[in-house]
TIKEVO-455396 format. One line per field, with one value per residue (C-alpha): residue number from 1; z negated, x negated, y negated. Coordinates in steps of 0.25 Angstrom, whole numbers. Layout:
BEGIN
k <- NUM; ...
pz <- Z; ...
px <- X; ...
py <- Y; ...
//
This chain:
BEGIN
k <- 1; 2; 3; 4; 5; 6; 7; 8; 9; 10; 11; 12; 13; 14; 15; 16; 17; 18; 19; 20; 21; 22; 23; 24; 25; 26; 27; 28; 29; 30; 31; 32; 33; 34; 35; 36; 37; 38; 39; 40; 41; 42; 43; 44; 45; 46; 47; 48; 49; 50; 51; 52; 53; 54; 55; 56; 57; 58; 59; 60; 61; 62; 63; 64; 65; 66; 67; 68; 69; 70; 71; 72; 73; 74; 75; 76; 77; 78; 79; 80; 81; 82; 83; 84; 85; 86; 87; 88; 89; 90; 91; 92; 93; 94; 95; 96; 97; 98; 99; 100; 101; 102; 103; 104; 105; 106; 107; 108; 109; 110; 111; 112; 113; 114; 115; 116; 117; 118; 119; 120; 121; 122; 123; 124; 125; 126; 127; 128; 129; 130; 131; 132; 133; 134; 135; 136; 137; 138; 139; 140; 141; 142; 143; 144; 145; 146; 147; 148; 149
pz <- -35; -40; -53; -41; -34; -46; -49; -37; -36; -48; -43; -31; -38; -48; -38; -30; -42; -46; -34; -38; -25; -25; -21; -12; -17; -34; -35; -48; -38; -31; -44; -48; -37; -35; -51; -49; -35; -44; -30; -29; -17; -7; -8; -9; 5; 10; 8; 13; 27; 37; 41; 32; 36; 28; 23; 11; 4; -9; -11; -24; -36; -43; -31; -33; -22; -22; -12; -5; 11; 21; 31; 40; 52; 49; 56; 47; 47; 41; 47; 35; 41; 34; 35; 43; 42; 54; 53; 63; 63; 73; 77; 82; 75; 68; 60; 59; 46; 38; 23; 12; -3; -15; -27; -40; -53; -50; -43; -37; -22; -14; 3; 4; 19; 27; 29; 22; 27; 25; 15; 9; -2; -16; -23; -14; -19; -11; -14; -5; 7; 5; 1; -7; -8; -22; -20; -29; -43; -36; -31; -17; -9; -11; 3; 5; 17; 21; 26; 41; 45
px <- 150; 142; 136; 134; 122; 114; 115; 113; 101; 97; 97; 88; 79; 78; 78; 67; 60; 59; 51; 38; 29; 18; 5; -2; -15; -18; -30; -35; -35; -46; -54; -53; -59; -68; -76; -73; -83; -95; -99; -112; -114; -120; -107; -97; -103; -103; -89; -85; -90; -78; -66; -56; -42; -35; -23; -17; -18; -15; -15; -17; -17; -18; -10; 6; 9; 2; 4; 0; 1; -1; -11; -13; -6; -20; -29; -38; -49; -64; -74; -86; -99; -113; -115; -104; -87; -82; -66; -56; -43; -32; -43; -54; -66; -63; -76; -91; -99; -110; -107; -114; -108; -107; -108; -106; -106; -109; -94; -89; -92; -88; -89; -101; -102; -106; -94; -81; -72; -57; -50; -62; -63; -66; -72; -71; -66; -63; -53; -55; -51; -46; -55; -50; -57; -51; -51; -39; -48; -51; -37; -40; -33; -36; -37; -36; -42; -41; -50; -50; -61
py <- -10; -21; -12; 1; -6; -11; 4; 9; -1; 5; 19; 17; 9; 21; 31; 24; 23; 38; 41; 40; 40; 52; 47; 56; 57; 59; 51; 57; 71; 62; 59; 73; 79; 71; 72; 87; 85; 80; 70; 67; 56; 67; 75; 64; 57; 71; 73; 59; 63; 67; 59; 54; 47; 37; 43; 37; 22; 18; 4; -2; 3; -12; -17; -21; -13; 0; 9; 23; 22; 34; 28; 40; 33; 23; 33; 26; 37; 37; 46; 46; 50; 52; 36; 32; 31; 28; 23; 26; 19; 28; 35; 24; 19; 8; 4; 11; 9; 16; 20; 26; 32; 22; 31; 23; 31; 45; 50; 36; 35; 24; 21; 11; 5; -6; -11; -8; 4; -1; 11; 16; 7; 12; 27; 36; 50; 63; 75; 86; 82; 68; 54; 42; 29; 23; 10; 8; 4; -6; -10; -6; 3; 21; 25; 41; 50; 64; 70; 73; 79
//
């Protein structure tokens, strides 16, 4: 009996480890689309206009517990206007600001406002209908919208 549960132990712990955990987004599929766009700023900012809701978090790429987490139940949602984002959290306004785009080198965009906007740290990328700040280089957190309206 004593030699059954260090291998039944051993099992589970091989079994659990077998299951690797599929991410939902690829975010080389971001990268990708986005070089394939050839973004000028005009175009870029055009694009970011709409509402987007936070969807999915992954948290940190450097970190000792990195993690994805569905974040839907949040209702954390960005409505990005020509110069202003207004953010609803479960569906009241939650904060008013003006922005602008940061372009550094010619393809990296980045949110620039009077004051910071929680879960839009880092380069922003778009791929179709879903919006990634990548804030993971600089062990932050990637925070992923969709695209609502």
């Amino acid at each position: 009996m004593k030699k059954a549960i260090p291998f039944s132990l051993s099992l589970f712990l091989f079994v659990a480890c077998e299951k690797e955990f599929e991410p939902p987004f690829d975010n080389q599929k971001f990268y990708d689309y986005h070089e394939t766009q050839n973004w000028n700023s005009e175009d870029f900012k055009s694009e970011l206009i709409g509402e987007w809701q936070l969807i999915y978090q992954y948290c940190c790429s450097e970190a000792t517990s990195a993690a994805w987490a569905d974040v839907r139940e949040e209702e954390y949602v960005l409505n990005i206007g020509v110069d202003s984002i207004l953010v609803y959290r479960k569906g009241e306004l939650a904060s008013t600001t003006f922005w602008e785009l940061e372009t550094r080198g010619e393809t990296a965009f980045y949110l620039n406002s009077e004051v910071g906007i929680e879960n839009t740290f880092g380069t922003i990328y778009l791929n179709k209908e879903y919006l990634l700040f990548h804030g993971s280089p600089a062990d932050g957190s990637d925070s992923y919208y969709e695209r609502i309206k």
